[in-house]
C-alpha positions in Angstrom: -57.1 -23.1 -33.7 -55.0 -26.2 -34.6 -50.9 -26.3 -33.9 -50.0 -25.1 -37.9 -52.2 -22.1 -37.4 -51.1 -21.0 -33.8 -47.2 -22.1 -35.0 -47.7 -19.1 -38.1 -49.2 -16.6 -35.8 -46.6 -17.0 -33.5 -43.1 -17.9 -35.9 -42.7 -14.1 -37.3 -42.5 -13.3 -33.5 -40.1 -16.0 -32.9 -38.1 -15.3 -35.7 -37.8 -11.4 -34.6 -37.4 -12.6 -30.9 -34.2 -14.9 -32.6 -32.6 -12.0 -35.3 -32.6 -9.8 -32.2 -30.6 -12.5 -30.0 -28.4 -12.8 -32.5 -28.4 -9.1 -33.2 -27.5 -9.0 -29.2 -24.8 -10.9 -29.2 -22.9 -9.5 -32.8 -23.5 -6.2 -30.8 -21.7 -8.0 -27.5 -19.0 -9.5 -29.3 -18.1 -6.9 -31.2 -18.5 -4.1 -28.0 -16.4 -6.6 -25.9 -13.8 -6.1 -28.6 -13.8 -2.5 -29.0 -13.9 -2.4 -25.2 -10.8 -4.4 -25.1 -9.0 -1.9 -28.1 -9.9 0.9 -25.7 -8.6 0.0 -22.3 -5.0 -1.1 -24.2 -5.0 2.4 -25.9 -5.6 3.4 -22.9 -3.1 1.7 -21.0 0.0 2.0 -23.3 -1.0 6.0 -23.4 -0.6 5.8 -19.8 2.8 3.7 -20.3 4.5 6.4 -22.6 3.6 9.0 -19.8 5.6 6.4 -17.3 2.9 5.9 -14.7 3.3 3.9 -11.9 2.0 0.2 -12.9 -0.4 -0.1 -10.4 -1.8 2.9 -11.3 -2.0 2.1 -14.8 -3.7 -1.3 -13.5 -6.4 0.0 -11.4 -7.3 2.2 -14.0 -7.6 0.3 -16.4 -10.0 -2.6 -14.7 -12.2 0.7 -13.4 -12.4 1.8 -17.2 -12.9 -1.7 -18.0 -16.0 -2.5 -15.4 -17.7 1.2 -16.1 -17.7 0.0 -19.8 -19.3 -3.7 -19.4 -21.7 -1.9 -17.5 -23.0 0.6 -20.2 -22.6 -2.4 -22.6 -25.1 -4.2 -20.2 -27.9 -1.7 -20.0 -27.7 -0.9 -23.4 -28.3 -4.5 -24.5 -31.4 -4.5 -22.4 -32.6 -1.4 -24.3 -31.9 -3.2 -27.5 -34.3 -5.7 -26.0 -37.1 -2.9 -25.1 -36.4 -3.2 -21.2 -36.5 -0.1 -19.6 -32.8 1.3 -18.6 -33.7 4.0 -16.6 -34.7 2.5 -13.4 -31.1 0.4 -14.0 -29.1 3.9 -14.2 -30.6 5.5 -10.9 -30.1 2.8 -9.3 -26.6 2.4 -10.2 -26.2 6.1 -9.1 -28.0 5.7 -6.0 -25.6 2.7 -5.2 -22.5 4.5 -6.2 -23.7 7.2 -4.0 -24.2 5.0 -1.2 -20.9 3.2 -1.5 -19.1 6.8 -2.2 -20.6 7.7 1.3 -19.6 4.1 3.3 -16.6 4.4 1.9 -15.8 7.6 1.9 -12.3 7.6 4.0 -11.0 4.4 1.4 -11.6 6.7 -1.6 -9.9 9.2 -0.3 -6.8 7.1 0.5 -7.2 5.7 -2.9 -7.1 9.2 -4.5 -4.0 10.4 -2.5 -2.5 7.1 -3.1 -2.9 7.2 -7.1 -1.8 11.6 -6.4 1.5 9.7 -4.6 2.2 7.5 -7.9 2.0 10.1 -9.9 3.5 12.5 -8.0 6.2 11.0 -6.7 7.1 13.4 -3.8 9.1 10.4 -2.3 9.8 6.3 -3.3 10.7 3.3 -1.7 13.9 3.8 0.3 13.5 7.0 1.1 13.8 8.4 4.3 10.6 10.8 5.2 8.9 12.5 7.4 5.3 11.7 6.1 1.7 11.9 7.7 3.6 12.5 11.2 6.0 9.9 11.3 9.4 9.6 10.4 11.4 6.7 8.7 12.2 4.4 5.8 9.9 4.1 3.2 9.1 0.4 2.6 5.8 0.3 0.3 3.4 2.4 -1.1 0.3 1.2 -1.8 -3.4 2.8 -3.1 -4.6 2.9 0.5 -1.6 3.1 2.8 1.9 3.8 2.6 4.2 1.5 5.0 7.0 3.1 7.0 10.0 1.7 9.0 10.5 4.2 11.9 14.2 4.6 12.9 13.2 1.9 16.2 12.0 -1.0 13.5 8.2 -0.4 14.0 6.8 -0.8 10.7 3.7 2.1 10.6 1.1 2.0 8.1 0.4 5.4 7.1 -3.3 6.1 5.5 -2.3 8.1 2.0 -5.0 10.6 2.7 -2.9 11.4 5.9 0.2 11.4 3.8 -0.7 14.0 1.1 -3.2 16.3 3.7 -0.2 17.1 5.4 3.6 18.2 4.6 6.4 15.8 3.5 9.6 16.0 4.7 11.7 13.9 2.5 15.5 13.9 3.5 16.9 11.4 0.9 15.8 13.8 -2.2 19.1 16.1 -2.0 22.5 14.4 -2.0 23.4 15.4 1.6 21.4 17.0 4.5 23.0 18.6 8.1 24.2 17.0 11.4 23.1 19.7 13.6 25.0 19.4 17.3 25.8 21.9 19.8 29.6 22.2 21.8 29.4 23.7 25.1 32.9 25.8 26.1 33.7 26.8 29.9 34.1 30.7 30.0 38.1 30.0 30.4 38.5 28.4 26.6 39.0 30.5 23.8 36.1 29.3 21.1 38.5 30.0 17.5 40.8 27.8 19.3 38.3 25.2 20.0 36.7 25.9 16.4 40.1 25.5 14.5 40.5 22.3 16.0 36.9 20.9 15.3 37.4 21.8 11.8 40.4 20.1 11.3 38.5 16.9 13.2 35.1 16.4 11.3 36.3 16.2 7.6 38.1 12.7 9.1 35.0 11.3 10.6 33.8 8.7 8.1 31.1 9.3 5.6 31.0 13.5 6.2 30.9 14.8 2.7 33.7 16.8 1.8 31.8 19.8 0.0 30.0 21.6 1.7 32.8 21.3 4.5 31.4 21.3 8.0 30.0 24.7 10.0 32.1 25.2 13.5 30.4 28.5 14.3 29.8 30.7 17.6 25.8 30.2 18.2 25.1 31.5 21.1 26.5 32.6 24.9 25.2 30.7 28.3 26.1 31.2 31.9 28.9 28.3 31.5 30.5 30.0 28.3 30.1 29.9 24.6 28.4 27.2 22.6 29.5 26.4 19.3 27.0 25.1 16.4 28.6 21.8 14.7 27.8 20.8 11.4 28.8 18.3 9.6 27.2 17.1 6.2 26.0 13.2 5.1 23.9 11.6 3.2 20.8 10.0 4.9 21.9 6.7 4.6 24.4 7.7 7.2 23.3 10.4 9.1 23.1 8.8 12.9 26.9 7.0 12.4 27.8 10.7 11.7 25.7 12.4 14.4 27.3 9.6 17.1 30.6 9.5 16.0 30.7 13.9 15.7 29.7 13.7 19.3 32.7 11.4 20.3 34.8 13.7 18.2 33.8 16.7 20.1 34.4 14.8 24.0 37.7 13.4 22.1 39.0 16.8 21.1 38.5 18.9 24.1 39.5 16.2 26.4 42.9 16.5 24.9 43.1 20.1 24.1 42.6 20.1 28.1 40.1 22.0 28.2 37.9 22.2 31.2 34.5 21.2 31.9 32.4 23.8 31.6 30.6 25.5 34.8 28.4 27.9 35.6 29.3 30.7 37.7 27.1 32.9 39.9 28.2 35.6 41.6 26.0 36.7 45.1 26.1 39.9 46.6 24.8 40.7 49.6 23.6 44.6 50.7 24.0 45.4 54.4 20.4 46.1 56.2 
């Protein structure tokens, strides 16, 4: 067979083999662009509902990669390859990186529930995943904390939302609890009438609700009085020191004295 025979046997095949490249890559253009339309339909939807960026970020580049994917195998079915193999396999590998990674995922999921949620932010002060203190970032994986002695603690998210949040910056003031121990010799409305005219001068105690000065309970050295001020969070040690000092300061000058306890032995003759 010379070259002008084998070329017309074999140029209807090239000639499909060419219309279907080109075919391939209208379809790829034009799936690229649609792919494109979706994910920013997608991510000013997302906008309007006022989801955290980051959020909006990662889901969008996971919708993104999920849809070049399809695009893929479905250009090599154009092309007669078989996709089948191509989809349990990708499966089988997303099953095998679900299970590797199955502790990441799950601080990714909590993490994108905390964005959403919003059960605390940056600056607040929490009580989160067992430790306490300032909120300083929240990522997809971890959420950082400054405890109340500087140590910045990374928090794992699934930790975070597995267990209960305590966040004490939500409401605009939360209670000083502190306890006042009386001597058996004082009398506790005279001691509470002049606590109560003290803590309203201590700085930063919020005027409304006005502070608790109540009888809470009876020891062997006397009564103890429950003192409670209220602060905001920001402040809430500068009040809980300087209520302390108030409460040495007042009863040192009331006179009154320091409180004992007092046991009384009998003894029974033989």
């Amino acid at each position: 067979m010379d070259l002008s025979a084998r070329w017309a046997s074999i140029e209807p095949q090239l000639v499909a083999f060419a219309l279907k490249v080109a075919g391939a890559l209208v379809i790829y253009i034009v799936s690229r662009w649609l792919i494109g339309v979706v994910t920013g339909l997608l991510t000013r939807a997302l906008e309007r509902q006022k989801v955290e960026p980051t959020v909006i970020r990662y889901i969008g580049n996971a919708v993104t990669v999920a849809l070049n994917v399809m695009l893929v195998i479905g250009i090599l079915g154009y092309f007669g390859v078989e996709t089948t193999s191509f989809a349990a396999l990708i499966a089988a590998l997303g099953i095998a990186i679900g299970a590797a990674w199955g502790g990441l995922l799950s601080n990714f999921a909590a993490g994108a529930f905390i964005l959403v949620l919003r059960p605390f932010k940056v600056g607040d002060y929490v009580l989160a995943g067992g430790v306490e203190g300032t909120v300083r970032a929240i990522g997809l994986f971890t959420t950082s904390i400054d405890s109340p002695d500087n140590v910045l603690t990374s928090v794992g998210n699934a930790a975070v939302m597995g267990g209960t949040i305590k966040n004490f910056s939500h409401n605009p003031h939360r209670r000083v609890d502190l306890t006042a121990q009386l001597d058996h010799t004082v009398d506790p409305h005279d001691a509470i009438r002049r606590l109560k005219a003290v803590l309203p001068g201590i700085a930063n105690v919020v005027p409304s609700p006005p502070p608790d000065v109540e009888i809470l309970a009876f020891t062997e050295r006397g009564p103890v009085l429950a003192v409670r001020p209220y602060v905001h969070t920001d402040h809430y040690w500068q009040v809980y020191f300087d209520t302390n000092k108030a409460i040495r300061d007042t009863f040192g000058a009331a006179g009154y004295p320091v409180p004992e306890a007092y046991l009384q032995v009998r003894q029974r003759p033989a």
